[in-house]
Each structure stands twice: as structure tokens, then as C-alpha cells.
C-alpha positions as a printed NumPy array, in Angstrom:
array([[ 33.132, 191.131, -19.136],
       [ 30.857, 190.599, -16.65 ],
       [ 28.913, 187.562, -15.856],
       [ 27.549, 185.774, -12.455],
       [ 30.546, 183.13 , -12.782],
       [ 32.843, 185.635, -12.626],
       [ 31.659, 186.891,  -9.585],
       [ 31.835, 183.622,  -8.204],
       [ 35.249, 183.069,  -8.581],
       [ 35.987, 186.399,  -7.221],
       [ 33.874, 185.466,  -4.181],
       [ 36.137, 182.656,  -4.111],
       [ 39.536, 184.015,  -3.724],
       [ 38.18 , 186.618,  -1.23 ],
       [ 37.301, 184.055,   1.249],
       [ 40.237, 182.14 ,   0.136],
       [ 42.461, 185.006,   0.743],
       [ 40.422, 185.554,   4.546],
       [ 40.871, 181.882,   5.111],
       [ 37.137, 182.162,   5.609],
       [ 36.172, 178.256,   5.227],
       [ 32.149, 179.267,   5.558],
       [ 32.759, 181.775,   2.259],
       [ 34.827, 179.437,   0.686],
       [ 31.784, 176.591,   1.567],
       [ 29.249, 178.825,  -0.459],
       [ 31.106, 179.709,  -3.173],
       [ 32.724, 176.032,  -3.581],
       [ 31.239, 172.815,  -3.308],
       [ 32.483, 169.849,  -1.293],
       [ 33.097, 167.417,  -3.566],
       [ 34.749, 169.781,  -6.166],
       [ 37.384, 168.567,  -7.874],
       [ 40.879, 170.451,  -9.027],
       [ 43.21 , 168.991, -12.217],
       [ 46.476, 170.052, -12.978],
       [ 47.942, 168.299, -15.699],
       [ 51.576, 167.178, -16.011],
       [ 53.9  , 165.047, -14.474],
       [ 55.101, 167.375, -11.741],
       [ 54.685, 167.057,  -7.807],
       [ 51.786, 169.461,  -8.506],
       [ 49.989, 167.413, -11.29 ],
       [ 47.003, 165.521, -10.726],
       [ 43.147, 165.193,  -9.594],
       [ 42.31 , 166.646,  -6.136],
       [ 39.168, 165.6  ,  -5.08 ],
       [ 37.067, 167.163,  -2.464],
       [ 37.246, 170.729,  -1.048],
       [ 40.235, 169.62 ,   1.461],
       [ 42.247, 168.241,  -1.225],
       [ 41.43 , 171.192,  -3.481],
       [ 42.319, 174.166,  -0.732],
       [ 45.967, 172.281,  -0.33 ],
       [ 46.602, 172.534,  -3.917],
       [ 45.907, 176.1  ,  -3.659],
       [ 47.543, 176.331,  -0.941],
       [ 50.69 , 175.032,  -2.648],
       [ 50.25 , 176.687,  -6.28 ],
       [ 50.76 , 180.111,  -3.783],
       [ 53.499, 179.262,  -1.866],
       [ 55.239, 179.002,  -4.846],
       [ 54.069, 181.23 ,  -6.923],
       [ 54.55 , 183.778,  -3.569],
       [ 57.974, 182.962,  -4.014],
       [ 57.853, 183.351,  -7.797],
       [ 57.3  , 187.24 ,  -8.368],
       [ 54.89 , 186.106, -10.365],
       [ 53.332, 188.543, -13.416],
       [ 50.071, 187.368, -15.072],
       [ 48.17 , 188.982, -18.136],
       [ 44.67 , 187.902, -18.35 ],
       [ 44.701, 187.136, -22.383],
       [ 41.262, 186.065, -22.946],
       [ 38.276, 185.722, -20.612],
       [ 35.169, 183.656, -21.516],
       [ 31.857, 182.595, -19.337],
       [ 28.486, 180.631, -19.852],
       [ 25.955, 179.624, -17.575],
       [ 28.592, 176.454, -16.813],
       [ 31.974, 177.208, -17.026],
       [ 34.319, 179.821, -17.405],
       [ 37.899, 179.735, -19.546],
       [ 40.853, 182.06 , -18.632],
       [ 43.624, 182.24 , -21.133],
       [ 46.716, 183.719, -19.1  ],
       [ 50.564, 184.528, -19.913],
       [ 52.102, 184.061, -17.026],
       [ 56.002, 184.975, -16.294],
       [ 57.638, 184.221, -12.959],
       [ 60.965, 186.026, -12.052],
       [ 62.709, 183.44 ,  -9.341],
       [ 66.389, 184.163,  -7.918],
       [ 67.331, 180.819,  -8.32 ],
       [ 66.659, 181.006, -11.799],
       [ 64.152, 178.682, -12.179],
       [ 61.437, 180.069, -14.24 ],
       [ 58.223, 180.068, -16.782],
       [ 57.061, 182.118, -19.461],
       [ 53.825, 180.34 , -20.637],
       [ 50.55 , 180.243, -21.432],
       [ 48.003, 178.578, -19.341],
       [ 44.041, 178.268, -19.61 ],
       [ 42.138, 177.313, -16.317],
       [ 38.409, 176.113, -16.899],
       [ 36.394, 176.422, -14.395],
       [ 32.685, 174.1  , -14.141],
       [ 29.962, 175.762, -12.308],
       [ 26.504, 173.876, -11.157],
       [ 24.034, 175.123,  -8.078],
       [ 25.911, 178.65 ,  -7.853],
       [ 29.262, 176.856,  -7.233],
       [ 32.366, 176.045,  -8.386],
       [ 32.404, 171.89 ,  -8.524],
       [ 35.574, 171.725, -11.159],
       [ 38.689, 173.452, -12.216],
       [ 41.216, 172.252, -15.076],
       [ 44.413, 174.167, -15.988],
       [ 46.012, 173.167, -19.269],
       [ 49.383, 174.416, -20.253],
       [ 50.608, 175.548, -23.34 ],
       [ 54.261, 174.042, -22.55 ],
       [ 53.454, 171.076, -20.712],
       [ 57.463, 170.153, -20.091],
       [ 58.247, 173.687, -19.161],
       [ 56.23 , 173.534, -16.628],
       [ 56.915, 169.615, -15.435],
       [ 60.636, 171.299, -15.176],
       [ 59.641, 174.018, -13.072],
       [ 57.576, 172.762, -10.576],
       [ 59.841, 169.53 , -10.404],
       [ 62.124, 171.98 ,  -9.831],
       [ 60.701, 174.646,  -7.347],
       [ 58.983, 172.24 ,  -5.166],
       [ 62.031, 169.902,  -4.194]])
């Protein structure tokens, strides 16, 4: 699939990756916001591109610790938004794990990314492993 959005968020985790905060700036607005459901240490609404970053900035450390393996399921994309459906399987030492499914939405206005949403399949599989991985 191809589709501008797409490119966006591509755009996105390049600079991300490069720590390049004037690519990130054009690809992601200021006041975007970031949800993650749940009641883990990870769940809840970042607002602004600060508060957004450190949640990404978190989600990697432990998923960088995670082995993580992701299968894009299902990929969808309008003029607004964009919906990835993912199975996603970490392999930790300590045993702490997930085998889920997650969807992350993604809200696009002005060329930018202004909102992201993931919802989980298993939302107390994954309260147990973040409560778990991030203590």
C-alpha cells in the first residue's frame, strides 16, 4: 500500500531514529497528542511533542530489551488517519512476555501527525507486562 500518510510516518521514525528534532518538527506537530490505553506505567495521554518523544522514548527501551518480533497484519490509510493491525511477540530472559495484537491509529491534519492511539487486543496482558518490565 502506498499512500502520503504512510510516508509520513516513515519520515517520522527516520528523524526519530537520527534524533533529528527539526525532521521530527515537520513531520509531527507540537501539540500532538499520544494514548496508550491501560492501566500500566505506560498508559495514558501525552500531550505535546515533548511528552510524546518520552513515550517513545520509553516504548523502545523496552521493547530494545524485548527482542521484539512484529507482523504488520493489516495496513489501512485515508486522507486522515492511518490504522496498523500488528501481532507482536516479545522474547524477554526474564520471562516476562506478550503475544498480542495491537492496532495503532494514527490522525493526520496539515501534512502531520497531531494524534496516535494504540488499542490492545489483551488489555490485562499487557497491564501485566509493562507493570512488569518497567519496575
Amino acid at each position: 500500500m502506498d499512500h502520503p500518510n504512510l510516508h509520513i510516518i516513515y519520515k517520522f521514525f527516520e528523524a526519530y531514529g537520527r534524533q533529528d528534532p527539526v525532521a521530527i518538527r515537520k513531520v509531527m506537530a507540537e501539540d500532538a497528542t499520544w494514548t496508550a490505553r491501560g492501566r500500566h506505567p505506560l498508559a495514558g495521554i501525552r500531550r505535546g511533542l515533548p511528552e510524546v518523544l518520552e513515550f517513545f522514548d520509553q516504548m523502545g527501551a523496552i521493547m530494545g530489551k524485548s527482542y521484539v518480533n512484529v507482523v504488520k497484519l493489516v495496513l489501512g490509510a485515508n486522507d486522515d488517519y492511518v490504522i496498523e493491525c500488528q501481532h507482536v511477540r516479545t522474547n524477554r530472559a526474564d520471562g516476562n512476555n506478550l503475544d498480542h495484537l495491537v492496532c495503532v491509529l494514527w490522525r493526520f491534519a496539515d501534512g502531520k501527525i497531531v494524534e496516535g492511539t494504540h488499542f490492545f487486543a489483551d488489555p490485562e496482558q499487557v497491564d501485566g507486562f509493562f507493570s512488569a518490565v518497567t519496575k
